[in-house]
C-alpha positions in Angstrom: -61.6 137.3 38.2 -59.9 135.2 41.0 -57.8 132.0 41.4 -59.2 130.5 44.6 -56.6 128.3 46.6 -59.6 126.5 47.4 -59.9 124.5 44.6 -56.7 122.7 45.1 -57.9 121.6 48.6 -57.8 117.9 48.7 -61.2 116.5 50.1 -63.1 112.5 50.7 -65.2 112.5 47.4 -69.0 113.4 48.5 -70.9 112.4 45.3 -70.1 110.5 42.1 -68.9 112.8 39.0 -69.2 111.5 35.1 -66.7 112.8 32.8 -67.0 112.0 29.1 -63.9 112.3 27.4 -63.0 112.6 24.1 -59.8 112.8 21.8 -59.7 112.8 17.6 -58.0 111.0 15.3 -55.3 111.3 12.4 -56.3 114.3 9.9 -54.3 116.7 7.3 -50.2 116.3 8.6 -51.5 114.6 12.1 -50.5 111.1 11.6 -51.2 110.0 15.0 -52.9 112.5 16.7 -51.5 112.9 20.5 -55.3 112.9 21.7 -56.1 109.4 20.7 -53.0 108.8 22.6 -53.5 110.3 25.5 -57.0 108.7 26.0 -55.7 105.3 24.7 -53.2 105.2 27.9 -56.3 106.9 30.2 -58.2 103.9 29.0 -55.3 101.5 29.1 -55.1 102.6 33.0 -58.8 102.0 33.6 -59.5 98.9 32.0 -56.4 97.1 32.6 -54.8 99.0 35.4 -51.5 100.0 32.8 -49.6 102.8 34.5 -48.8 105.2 32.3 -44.9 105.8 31.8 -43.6 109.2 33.7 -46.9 109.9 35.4 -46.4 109.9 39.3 -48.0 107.4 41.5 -49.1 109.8 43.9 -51.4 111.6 41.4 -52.9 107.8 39.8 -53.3 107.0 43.2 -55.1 111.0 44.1 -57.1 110.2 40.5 -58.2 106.6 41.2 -59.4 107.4 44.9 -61.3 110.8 43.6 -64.8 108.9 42.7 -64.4 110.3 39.2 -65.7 107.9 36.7 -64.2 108.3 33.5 -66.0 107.4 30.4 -65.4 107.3 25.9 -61.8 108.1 25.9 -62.5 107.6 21.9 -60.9 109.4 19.7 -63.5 110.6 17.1 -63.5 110.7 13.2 -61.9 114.6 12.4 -65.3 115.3 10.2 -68.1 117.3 10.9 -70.7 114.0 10.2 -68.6 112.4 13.1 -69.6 115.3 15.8 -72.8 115.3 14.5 -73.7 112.0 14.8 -71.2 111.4 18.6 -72.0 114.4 20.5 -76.2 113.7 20.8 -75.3 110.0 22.2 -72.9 111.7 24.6 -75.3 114.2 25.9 -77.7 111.3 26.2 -75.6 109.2 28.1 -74.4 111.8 30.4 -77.7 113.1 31.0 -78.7 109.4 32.2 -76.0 109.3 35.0 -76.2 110.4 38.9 -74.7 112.8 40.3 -72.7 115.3 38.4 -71.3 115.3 35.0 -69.1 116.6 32.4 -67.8 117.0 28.9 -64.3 117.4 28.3 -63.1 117.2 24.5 -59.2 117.2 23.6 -57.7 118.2 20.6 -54.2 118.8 19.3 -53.0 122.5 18.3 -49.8 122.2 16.4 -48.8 126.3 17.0 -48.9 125.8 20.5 -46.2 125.1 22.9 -49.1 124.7 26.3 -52.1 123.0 27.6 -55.0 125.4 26.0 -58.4 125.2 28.2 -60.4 126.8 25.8 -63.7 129.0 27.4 -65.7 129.6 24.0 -66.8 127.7 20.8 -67.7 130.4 18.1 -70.9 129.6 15.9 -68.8 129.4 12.5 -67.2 126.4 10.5 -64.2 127.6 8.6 -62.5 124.7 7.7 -59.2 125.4 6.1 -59.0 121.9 5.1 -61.1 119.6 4.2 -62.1 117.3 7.4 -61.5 113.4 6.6 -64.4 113.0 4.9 -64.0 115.6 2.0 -66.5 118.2 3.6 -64.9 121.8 3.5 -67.3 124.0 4.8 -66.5 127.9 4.8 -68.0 130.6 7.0 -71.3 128.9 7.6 -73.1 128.3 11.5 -72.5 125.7 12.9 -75.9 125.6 14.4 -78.3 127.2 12.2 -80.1 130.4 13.4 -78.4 129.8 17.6 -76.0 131.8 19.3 -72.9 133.1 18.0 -70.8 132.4 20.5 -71.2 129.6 23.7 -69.1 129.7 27.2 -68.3 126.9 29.5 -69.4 127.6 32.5 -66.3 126.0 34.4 -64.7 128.0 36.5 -61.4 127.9 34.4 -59.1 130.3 36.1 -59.7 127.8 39.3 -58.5 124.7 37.5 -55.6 126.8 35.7 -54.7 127.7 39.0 -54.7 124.4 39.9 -52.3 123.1 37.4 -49.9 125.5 37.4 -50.0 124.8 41.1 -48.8 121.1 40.0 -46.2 122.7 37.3 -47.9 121.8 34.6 -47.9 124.9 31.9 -51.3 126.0 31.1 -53.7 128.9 30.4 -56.9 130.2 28.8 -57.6 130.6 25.5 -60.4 132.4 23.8 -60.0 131.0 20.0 -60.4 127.1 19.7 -59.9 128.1 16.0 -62.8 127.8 13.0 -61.8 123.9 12.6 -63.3 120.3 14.0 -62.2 121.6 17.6 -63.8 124.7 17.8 -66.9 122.6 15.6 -67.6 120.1 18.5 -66.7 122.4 21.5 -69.6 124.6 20.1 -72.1 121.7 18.7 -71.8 120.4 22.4 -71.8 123.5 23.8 -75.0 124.2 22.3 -76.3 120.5 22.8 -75.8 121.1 26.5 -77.8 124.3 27.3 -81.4 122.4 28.8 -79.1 119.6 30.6 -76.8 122.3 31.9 -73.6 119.3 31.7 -70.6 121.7 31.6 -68.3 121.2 28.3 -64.6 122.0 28.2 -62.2 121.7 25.1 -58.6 121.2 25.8 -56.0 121.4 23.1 -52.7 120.4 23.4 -49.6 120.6 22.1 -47.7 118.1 19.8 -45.6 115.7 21.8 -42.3 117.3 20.6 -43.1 120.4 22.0 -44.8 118.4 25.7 -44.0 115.4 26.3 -46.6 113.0 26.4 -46.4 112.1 30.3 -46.3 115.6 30.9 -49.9 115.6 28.5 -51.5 112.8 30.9 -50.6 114.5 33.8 -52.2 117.5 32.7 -55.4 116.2 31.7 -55.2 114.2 35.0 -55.2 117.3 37.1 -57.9 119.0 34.6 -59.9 116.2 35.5 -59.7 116.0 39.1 -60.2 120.0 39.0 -63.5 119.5 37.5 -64.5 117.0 39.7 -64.0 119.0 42.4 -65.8 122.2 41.3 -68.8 119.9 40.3 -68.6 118.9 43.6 -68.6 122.4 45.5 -71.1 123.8 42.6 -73.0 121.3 41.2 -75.3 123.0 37.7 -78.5 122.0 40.4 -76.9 124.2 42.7 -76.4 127.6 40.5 -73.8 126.5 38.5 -74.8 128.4 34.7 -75.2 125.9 31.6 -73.5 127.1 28.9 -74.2 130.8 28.0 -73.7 133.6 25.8 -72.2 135.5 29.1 -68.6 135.1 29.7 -67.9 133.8 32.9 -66.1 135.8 36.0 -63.4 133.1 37.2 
């Protein structure tokens, strides 16, 4: 397992790249989830060319030149219905697009004080609340009779490398948790396997504990870091589709 210093290389973008982002809404003590926040000011920036407060110019300006078009920045009922019936239309969609694409999912972990990049979804709802709609499922598959565990195949030391290169604190999980987080990391995960579109899940922190700029510039750099592995190693040129083998890097 190595951090390459190339991945931080700045380059002319050679081919477009199609990132689907999504965040979740309000559920259990999360009045306003910082996800839906975070892609509301992504969105805001987009759309109506809104700068978000405390991110730096030079990295809107690094993000808006990249050729990286960004697309949902929802944030998604918290209830396993809601993944169900999102993450098919979002494969769909991706799957239509040139070039290369991606799925990034955000979600918030309250216990954590970092950006998470998680690299597996485990095959097991565990909800230890109900989800929004009153569904509490316990120790059941997610996806009947599939894998029990699913790995991006994202390179994720590269784009941790790449953000603690920009001082933003960050690292690599191996539990997303038995929740809605860890429930649509794996249902796309597993969605995702013929099309080979890569899926990460990011969770952050509550805003107390990382400010929200600090948040946007985070996913920013996660972003641009994608792009530019999907540029290097696009899934038609040997990059893996999400696999039951944990990958080296």
């Amino acid at each position: 397992v190595h951090c390459s210093t190339a991945a931080t290389a700045r380059s002319v973008p050679s081919q477009p790249v199609t990132v689907h982002m999504t965040g979740f809404g309000p559920f259990g003590g999360i009045v306003e989830n910082p996800t839906s926040i975070i892609c509301r000011l992504l969105k805001e920036y987009i759309e109506k060319g809104t700068l978000p407060e405390g991110v730096s110019k030079a990295l809107l300006d690094e993000f808006r030149e990249a050729g990286l078009q960004l697309q949902g920045l929802d944030a998604l009922e918290v209830s396993a219905q809601a993944c169900q019936e999102n993450v098919p239309m979002i494969v769909e969609s991706l799957s239509k697009k040139a070039g290369a694409t991606a799925l990034v999912h955000l979600g918030v972990s309250g216990g954590s004080k970092h950006i998470n990049l998680e690299c597996r979804g485990v095959n097991v709802a565990d909800f230890r609340i109900p989800d929004v709609r009153g569904c509490q499922t316990r120790g059941e598959p997610i996806v009947a009779s599939a894998e029990p565990v699913l790995y991006t195949p994202l390179r994720l030391h590269e784009v941790m490398g790449e953000l603690r290169d920009r001082g933003v604190n960050c690292d690599i999980s191996t539990d997303a948790g038995r929740y809605l987080c860890n429930y649509i990391f794996y249902t796309s995960l597993h969605a995702t396997q013929s099309s080979g579109i890569p899926v990460l899940f990011v969770h952050v922190p509550p805003f107390e504990v990382m400010p929200c700029s600090e948040q946007v510039t985070g996913v920013l750099c996660i972003l641009l870091a994608i792009a530019r592995q999907l540029r290097a190693s696009p899934p038609s040129a040997g990059m893996p589709a999400a696999g039951t083998t944990k990958p080296m890097g």
